[in-house]
C-alpha positions in Angstrom: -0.2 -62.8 18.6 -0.1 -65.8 15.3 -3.0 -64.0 14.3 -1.5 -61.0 13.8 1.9 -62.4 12.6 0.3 -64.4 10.0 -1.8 -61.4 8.5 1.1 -59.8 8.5 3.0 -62.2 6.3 -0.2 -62.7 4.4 -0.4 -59.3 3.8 3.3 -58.8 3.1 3.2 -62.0 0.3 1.7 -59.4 -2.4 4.7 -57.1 -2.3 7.0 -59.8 -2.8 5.7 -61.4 -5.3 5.0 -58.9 -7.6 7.3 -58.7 -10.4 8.7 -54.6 -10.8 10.1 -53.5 -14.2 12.7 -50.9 -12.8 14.2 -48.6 -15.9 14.3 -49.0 -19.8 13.0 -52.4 -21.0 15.1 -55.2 -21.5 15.4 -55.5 -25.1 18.6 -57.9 -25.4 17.6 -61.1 -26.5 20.3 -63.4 -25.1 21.0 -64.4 -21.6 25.3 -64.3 -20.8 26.4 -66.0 -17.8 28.1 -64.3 -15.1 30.8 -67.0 -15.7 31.2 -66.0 -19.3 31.6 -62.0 -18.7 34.4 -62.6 -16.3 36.5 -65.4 -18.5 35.8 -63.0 -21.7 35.0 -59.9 -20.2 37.1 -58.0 -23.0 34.4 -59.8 -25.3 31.6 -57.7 -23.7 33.3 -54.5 -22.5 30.6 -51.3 -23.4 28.5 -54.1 -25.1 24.7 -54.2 -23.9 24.5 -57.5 -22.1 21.5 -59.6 -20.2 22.3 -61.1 -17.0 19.5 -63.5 -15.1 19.9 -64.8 -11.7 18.9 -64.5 -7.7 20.1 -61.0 -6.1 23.0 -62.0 -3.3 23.0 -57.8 -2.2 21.9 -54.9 -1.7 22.7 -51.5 -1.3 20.9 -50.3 1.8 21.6 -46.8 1.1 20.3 -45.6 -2.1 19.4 -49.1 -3.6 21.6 -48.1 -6.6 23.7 -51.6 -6.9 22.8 -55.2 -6.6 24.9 -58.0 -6.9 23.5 -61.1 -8.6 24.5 -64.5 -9.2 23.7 -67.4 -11.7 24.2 -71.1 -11.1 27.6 -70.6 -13.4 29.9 -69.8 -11.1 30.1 -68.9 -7.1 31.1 -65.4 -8.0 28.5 -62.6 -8.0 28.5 -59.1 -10.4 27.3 -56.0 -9.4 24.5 -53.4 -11.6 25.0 -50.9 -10.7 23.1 -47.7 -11.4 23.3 -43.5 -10.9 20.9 -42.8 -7.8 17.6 -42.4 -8.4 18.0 -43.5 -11.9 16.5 -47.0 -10.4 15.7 -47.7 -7.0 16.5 -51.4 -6.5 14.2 -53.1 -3.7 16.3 -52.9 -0.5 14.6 -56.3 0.2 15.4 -57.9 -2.7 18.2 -60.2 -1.6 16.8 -63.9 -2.2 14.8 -62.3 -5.4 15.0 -63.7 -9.0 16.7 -60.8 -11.6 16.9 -60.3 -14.8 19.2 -57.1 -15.6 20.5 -55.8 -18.6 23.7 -52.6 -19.3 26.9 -52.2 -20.5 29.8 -54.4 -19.1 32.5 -51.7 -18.2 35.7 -52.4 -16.2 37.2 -50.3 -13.4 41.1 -50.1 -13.2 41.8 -49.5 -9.5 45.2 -49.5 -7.3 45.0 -51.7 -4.1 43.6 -48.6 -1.7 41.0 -47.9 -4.1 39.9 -51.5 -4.4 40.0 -51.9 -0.3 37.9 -48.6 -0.7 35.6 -49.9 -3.0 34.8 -53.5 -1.1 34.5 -51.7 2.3 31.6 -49.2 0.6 30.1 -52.2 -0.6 30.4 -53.9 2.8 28.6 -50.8 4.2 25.9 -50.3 2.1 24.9 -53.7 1.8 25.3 -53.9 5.6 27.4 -56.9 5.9 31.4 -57.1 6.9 34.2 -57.9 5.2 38.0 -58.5 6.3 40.3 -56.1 3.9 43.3 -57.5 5.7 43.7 -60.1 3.8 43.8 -59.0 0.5 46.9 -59.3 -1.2 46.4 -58.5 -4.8 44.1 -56.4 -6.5 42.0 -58.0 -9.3 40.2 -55.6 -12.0 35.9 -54.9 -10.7 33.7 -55.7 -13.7 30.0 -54.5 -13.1 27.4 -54.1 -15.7 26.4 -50.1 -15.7 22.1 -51.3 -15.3 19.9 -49.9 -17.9 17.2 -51.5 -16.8 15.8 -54.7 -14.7 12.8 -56.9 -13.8 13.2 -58.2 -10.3 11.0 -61.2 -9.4 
């Protein structure tokens, strides 16, 4: 029974380690924190930008988002992709990122931004307690153009 669970792993190590270059190359040479695109995210809006950090989520369903954070603030920021344009591991959470798109901002009433955190919550397979939100706070989320996950 070890035996077998430890060939396993060992045999599992190679696929996490590898490093996968998912979509165009990153070609922006400067690193912004996710701290700095959501003080100054009028700074950025439809700008290219590079973001490098540990993946925090998932999406389970068509690995078309992650969320990542950096050590700049506790707050994470989704890339987001159209399906199939990059297929994000789905086991990525924990991984090292480095993702580069356009900042873009999404206007949404209160319903809309209940809707959009419950999707979230279901696709990255985790819960999330809408009851409690009380104001609605404008979703920033880099439209990914391409990525190397660690």
């Amino acid at each position: 029974m070890k035996r077998s669970l430890y060939l396993a792993l060992l045999l599992a190590l190679p696929t996490w380690a590898a490093e996968m270059n998912l979509g165009k190359p990153i070609d922006v040479k400067q690193t912004t924190t996710i701290k700095e695109l959501l003080t100054n995210p009028d700074q950025y809006l439809g700008k290219d930008v590079k973001v490098e950090g540990e993946i925090t989520a998932v999406c389970q369903n068509m690995a078309c988002w992650i969320n990542v954070k950096d050590g700049s603030t506790s707050e994470t920021i989704t890339v987001k992709v159209n399906d199939g344009e990059i297929v994000f591991p789905k086991d990525g959470t924990g991984r090292k990122v480095v993702a580069q798109g356009k900042l873009e901002k999404l206007d949404l009433t209160k319903d809309q931004y209940v809707a959009y955190l419950e999707h979230q919550a279901i696709e990255s397979h985790t819960k999330i307690d809408t009851s409690k939100i009380t104001a609605v706070k404008p979703v920033y989320r880099i439209r990914g153009s391409g990525a190397v996950v660690r």
